[in-house]
N, C-alpha and C positions, 0 to 999 in steps of 0.2 A: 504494500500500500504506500501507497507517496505524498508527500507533505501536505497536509490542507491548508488553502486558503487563509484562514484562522490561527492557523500553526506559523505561517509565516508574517502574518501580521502582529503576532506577540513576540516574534525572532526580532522584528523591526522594532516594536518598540524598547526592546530589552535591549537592543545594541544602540538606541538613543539615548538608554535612560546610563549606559556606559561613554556614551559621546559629551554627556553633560558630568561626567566625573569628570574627564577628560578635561572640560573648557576650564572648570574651576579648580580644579589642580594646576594647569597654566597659569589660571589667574593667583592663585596663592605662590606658587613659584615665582612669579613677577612683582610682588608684593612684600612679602617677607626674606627679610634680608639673610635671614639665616639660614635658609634653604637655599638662599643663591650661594653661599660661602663653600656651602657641602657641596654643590652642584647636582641633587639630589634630580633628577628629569621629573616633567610634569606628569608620567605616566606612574611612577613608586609613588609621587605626593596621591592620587588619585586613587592609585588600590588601597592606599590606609585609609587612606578616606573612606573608600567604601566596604573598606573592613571594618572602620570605627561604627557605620552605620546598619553593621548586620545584626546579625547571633548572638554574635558571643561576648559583646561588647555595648553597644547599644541594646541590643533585644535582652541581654540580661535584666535591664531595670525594667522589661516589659515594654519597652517602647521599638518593635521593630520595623525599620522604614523601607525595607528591603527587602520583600516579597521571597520565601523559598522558590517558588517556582525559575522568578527574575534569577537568581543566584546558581541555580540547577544549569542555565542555560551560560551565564558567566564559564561555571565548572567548565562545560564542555569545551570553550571556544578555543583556548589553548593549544588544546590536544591538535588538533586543525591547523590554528594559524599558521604552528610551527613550521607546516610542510610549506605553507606561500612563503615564510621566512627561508628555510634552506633550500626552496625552488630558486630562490633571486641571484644567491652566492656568485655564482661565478655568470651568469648572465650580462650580454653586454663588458664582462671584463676580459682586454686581450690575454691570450695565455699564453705565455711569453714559453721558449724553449726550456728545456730541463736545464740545460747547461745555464743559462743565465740565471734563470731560480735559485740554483744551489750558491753559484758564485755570489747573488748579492744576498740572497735570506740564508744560507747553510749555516753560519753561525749562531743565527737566529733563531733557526728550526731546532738543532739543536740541545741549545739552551732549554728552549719551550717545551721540547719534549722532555728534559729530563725537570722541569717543573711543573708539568700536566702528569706526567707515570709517578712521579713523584707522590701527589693526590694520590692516588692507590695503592701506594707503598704504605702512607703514611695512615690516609684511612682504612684503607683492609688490616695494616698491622694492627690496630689503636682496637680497633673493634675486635677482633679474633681474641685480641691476648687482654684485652683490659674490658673492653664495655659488652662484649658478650659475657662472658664469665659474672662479670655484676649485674647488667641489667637484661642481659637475654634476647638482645639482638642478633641478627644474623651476622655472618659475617659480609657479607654485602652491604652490609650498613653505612660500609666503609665507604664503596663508590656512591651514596648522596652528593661527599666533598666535589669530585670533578664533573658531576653532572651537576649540582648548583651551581659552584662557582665558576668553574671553564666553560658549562653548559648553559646555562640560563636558564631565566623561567619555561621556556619555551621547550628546551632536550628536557627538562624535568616535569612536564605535563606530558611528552610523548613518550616517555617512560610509565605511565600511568598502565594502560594494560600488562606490560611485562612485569611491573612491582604485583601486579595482580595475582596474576600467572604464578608467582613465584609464592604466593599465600604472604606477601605484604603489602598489604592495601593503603597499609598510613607513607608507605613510599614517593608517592607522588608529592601527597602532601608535605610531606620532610622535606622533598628537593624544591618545592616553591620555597619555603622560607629559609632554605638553603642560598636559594640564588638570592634570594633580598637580605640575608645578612651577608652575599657576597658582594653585592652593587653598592653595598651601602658602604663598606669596607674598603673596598676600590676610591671611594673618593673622599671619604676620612682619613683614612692611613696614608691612602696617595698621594693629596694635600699636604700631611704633615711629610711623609719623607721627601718632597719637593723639594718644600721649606726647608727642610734639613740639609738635603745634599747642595742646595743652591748657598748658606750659609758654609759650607765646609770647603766650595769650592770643587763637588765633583761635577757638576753641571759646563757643559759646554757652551752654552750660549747667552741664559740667565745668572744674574747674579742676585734677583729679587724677585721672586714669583707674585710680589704685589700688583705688579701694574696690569691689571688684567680688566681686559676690553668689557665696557656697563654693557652691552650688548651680550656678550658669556654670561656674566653675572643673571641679566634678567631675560636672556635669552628671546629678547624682541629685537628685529633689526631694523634698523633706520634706514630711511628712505634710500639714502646715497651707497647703503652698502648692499641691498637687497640685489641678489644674483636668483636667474632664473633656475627652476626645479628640472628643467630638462628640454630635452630639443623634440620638434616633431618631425619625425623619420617618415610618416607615412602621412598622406593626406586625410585632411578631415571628411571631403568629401568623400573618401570611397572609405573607410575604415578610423574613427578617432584612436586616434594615435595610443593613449590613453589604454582603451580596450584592446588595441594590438600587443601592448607588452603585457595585458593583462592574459591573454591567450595563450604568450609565448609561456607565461609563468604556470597557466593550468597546463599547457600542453607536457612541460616539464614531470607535474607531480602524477599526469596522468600514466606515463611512461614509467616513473617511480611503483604507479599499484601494480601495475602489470608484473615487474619483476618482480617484487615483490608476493605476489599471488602464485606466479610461478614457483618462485623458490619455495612458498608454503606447501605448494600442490606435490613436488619433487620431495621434501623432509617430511611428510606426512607420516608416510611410513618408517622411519626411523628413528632408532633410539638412542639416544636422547634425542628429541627433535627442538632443535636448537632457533628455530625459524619460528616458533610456531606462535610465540609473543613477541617479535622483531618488529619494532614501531616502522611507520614509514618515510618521515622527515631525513635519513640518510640516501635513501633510493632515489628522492623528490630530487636532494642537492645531486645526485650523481644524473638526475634528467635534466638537469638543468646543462649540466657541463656538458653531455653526449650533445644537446641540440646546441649552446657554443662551437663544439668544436666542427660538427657539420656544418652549421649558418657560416663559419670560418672557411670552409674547404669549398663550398660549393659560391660561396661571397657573396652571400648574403649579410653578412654580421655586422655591416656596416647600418643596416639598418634597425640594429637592436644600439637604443640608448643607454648606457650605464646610470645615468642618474633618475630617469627614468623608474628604471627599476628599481635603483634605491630607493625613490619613496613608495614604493608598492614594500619593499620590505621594510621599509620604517614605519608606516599605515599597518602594517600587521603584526608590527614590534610592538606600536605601545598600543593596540588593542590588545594584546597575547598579556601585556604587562599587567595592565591597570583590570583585567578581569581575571587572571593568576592570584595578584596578591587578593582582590576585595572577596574570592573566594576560598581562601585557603581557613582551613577546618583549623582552630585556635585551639579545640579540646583533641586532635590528635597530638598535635605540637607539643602541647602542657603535658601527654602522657608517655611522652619521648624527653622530654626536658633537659634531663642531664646528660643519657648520653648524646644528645644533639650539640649541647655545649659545649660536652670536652671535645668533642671530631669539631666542630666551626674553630675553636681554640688551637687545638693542635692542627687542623691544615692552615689558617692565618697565619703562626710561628712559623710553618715552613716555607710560605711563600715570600714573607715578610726575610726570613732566611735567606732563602736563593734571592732576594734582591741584591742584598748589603754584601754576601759573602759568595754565591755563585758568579753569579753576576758579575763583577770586576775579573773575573778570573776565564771564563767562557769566550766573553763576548770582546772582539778585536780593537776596536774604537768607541767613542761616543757611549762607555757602559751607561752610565745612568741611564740616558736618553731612552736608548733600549732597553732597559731593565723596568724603567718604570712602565713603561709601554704596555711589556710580558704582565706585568704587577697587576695593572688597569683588566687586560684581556681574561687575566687565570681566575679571576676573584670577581668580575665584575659579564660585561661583555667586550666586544671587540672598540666601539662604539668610547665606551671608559678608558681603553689603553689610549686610544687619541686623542682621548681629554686631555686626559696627563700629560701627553707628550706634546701638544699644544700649548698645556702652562712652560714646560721646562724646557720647549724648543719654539716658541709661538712660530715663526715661518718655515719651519720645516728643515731648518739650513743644514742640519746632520744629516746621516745616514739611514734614522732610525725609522722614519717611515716608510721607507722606500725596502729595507731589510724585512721589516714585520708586513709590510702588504706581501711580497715573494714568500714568505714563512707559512701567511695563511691557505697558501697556494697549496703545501704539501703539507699542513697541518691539520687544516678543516675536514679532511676527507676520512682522517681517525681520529682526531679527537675535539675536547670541545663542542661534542653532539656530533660528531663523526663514526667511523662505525663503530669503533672498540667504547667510543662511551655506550652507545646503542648496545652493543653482545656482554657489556664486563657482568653484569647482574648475572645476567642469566650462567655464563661460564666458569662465575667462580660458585654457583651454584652448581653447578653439572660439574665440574672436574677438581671443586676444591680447593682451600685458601694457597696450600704451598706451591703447587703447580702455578698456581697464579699469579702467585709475588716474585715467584721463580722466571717467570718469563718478564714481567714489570720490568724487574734488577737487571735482568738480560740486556732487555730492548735501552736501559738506562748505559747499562756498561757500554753497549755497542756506539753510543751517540757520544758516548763519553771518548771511546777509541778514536773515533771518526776525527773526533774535533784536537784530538793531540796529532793524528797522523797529520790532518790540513792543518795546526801550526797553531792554532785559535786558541786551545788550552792551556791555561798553567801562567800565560803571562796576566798581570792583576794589570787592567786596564790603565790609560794613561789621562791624566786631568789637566782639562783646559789646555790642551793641545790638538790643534786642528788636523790631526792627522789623516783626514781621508783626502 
């Protein structure tokens, strides 16, 4: 049976009555000063907002403004959007050769990777040997760390079936408020160690991260600075332009169910069948990149816009966002409490760790730069590493953005809501904590080899010296 009339007209006002979280989270972000300092986006102001107006918080004193039904339909959207978010990824971006990839991101990649496997070292330890044994968590408890915080709200709502699958249902819910004490952590901590490194002099380009543009701050642009959202590639009269990269992005995730459907339909019969809760947001970003690199071959990709598409996945970011957090269940959270706290605790130490102390030693020039970048991306999203690196490089003049776009190239694909964050649950379920940490340490050792054999390791970076 297919969606009635009625059914779609209560989807419409429920994603209005989330449009007007939206406007007044803008408006409070533009307003209060102390949400601009955090750089908190209007999309996290909005879901506490309309968490502060559900259940568990407002509905406690009896007064609830926020409809179950309206909230049911938040739950869902999530899980969804995530796929139009990692349909976008590589759409519209050139893909440049392997060899120039590794040349300008390889030290970058990395690093990343041994601070993204790292999250699983650190959470599957922590939980196996300390907060299973006391509080009787799985040991997959431990991958929440890198699906909130390298993942986002978004990998951790498409995670929701598989945390099912696996007989832990408050999963999903733990990596929402996973990813919100990650994005929030991204710009407090990242702030402060700014501020820090720019005071001690590891900073390349700033020496005061104060002077920063009332336009970041309140994140309204003025008339003289406003650039357009994107170019139109195809004519309005035969196809709005608009709707054309909207197609390119369903035709993407379209490709993503199929294979996906497939590989279910082939693992069916197979035991353990490893497929069989496999979200589809990893398949959506690999349709995406298959029809890149076609529209590339046959030349047509001139007609796919990159900005474009970016705001088709920022339109689906902070609706994924502000409907993630206003629905996130407060009494699972409360029933996971501590050990949620010590895994948020001990994965912050260690990335906050690999800032100060990997970091200088990894990465070949411009550490900070880069490091806080990784800092922004691991803990928050990709979106927060550019904040950062915007406060501590504002025009880009280092190397470090041009490094971490080439990193995401060969990063996105496994982790960070690529595929190994999409299989970790399931496989250290199916084959077991040691096997699993055993290969983590491996794939860690291996990036660690890579980067002594190219030259990159071992020397502690060099400050305020323009060496690229």
């Amino acid at each position: 049976m297919g969606i009635t009339g009625a059914q779609l007209t209560t989807l419409m006002v429920h994603l209005g009555w989330l449009s007007i979280l939206l406007l007044v989270g803008k408006l409070i972000r533009a307003r209060v000063r102390v949400l601009q300092r955090l750089f908190l986006p209007a999309s996290i102001i909005a879901g506490f907002l309309g968490l502060l107006l559900g259940p568990y918080i407002l509905g406690a004193t009896g007064v609830q403004l926020i409809p179950e039904e309206m909230l049911g339909t938040w739950a869902s959207l999530p899980g969804v959007l995530i796929n139009v978010v990692f349909a976008c990824l590589f759409l519209g971006l050139a893909i440049p050769k392997i060899a120039t990839i590794w040349k300008e991101g390889g030290p970058q990649f990395c690093y990343g990777w041994t601070v993204g496997m790292g999250q699983y070292i650190v959470g599957v330890g922590i939980s196996y040997a300390i907060l299973g044994p006391l509080f009787g968590v799985p040991a997959f408890f431990g991958t929440l760390l890198e699906i909130g915080f390298s993942g986002g709200h978004g990998t951790a709502a498409g995670m929701r079936e598989a945390f099912e699958q696996l007989g832990f249902e408050a999963g999903a819910d733990l990596g929402l408020m996973s990813a919100t004490v990650g994005i929030i952590s991204a710009v407090v901590f990242g702030m402060v160690m700014v501020n820090l490194a720019a005071r001690k002099g590891y900073t390349q380009i700033i020496t005061s991260p104060d002077k920063i543009p009332e336009e970041t701050m309140r994140g309204l642009v003025p008339v003289e600075k406003r650039q357009p959202t994107g170019h139109m590639t195809v004519s309005p009269d035969a196809l709005e332009p608009l709707a054309f990269h909207g197609a390119v992005v369903g035709a993407a995730i379209i490709i993503g169910w199929y294979v996906l459907t497939g590989i279910k339909s082939l693992s069916a019969g197979m035991e353990p069948d490893l497929f069989r809760s496999f979200p589809l947001f990893p398949l959506a970003m690999m349709g995406g990149l298959l029809i890149q690199i076609v529209a590339t071959r046959v030349g047509v990709a001139t007609y796919f816009d990159r900005k474009t598409f970016n705001r088709i996945l920022g339109l689906s970011l902070d609706f994924l966002v502000v409907s993630a957090i206003a629905s996130i269940k407060l009494d699972v959270f409360l029933a996971y409490f501590w050990p949620f706290l010590i895994l948020m605790v001990a994965g912050l130490a260690w990335i906050i760790f690999a800032t100060w102390f990997i970091a200088p030693r990894m990465l070949p020039d411009a550490w900070f730069e880069r490091g806080i970048t990784e800092y922004g991306m691991q803990t928050g999203v990709t979106a927060m590493g550019l904040l950062l690196l915007r406060v501590s490089d504002p025009q880009f003049e280092t190397p470090a953005a041009k490094a971490f776009g080439f990193k995401q190239i060969l990063y996105e694909p496994f982790m960070g809501g690529g595929f190994i964050t999409a299989a970790a649950p399931i496989l250290i379920a199916t084959y077991g904590v040691d096997e699993s940490l055993l290969v983590g340490a491996a794939s860690i050792l291996l990036v660690l080899g890579i980067s002594w054999v190219s030259g990159w390791l071992g020397k502690k970076g060099r400050i305020r010296e323009r060496d690229w």
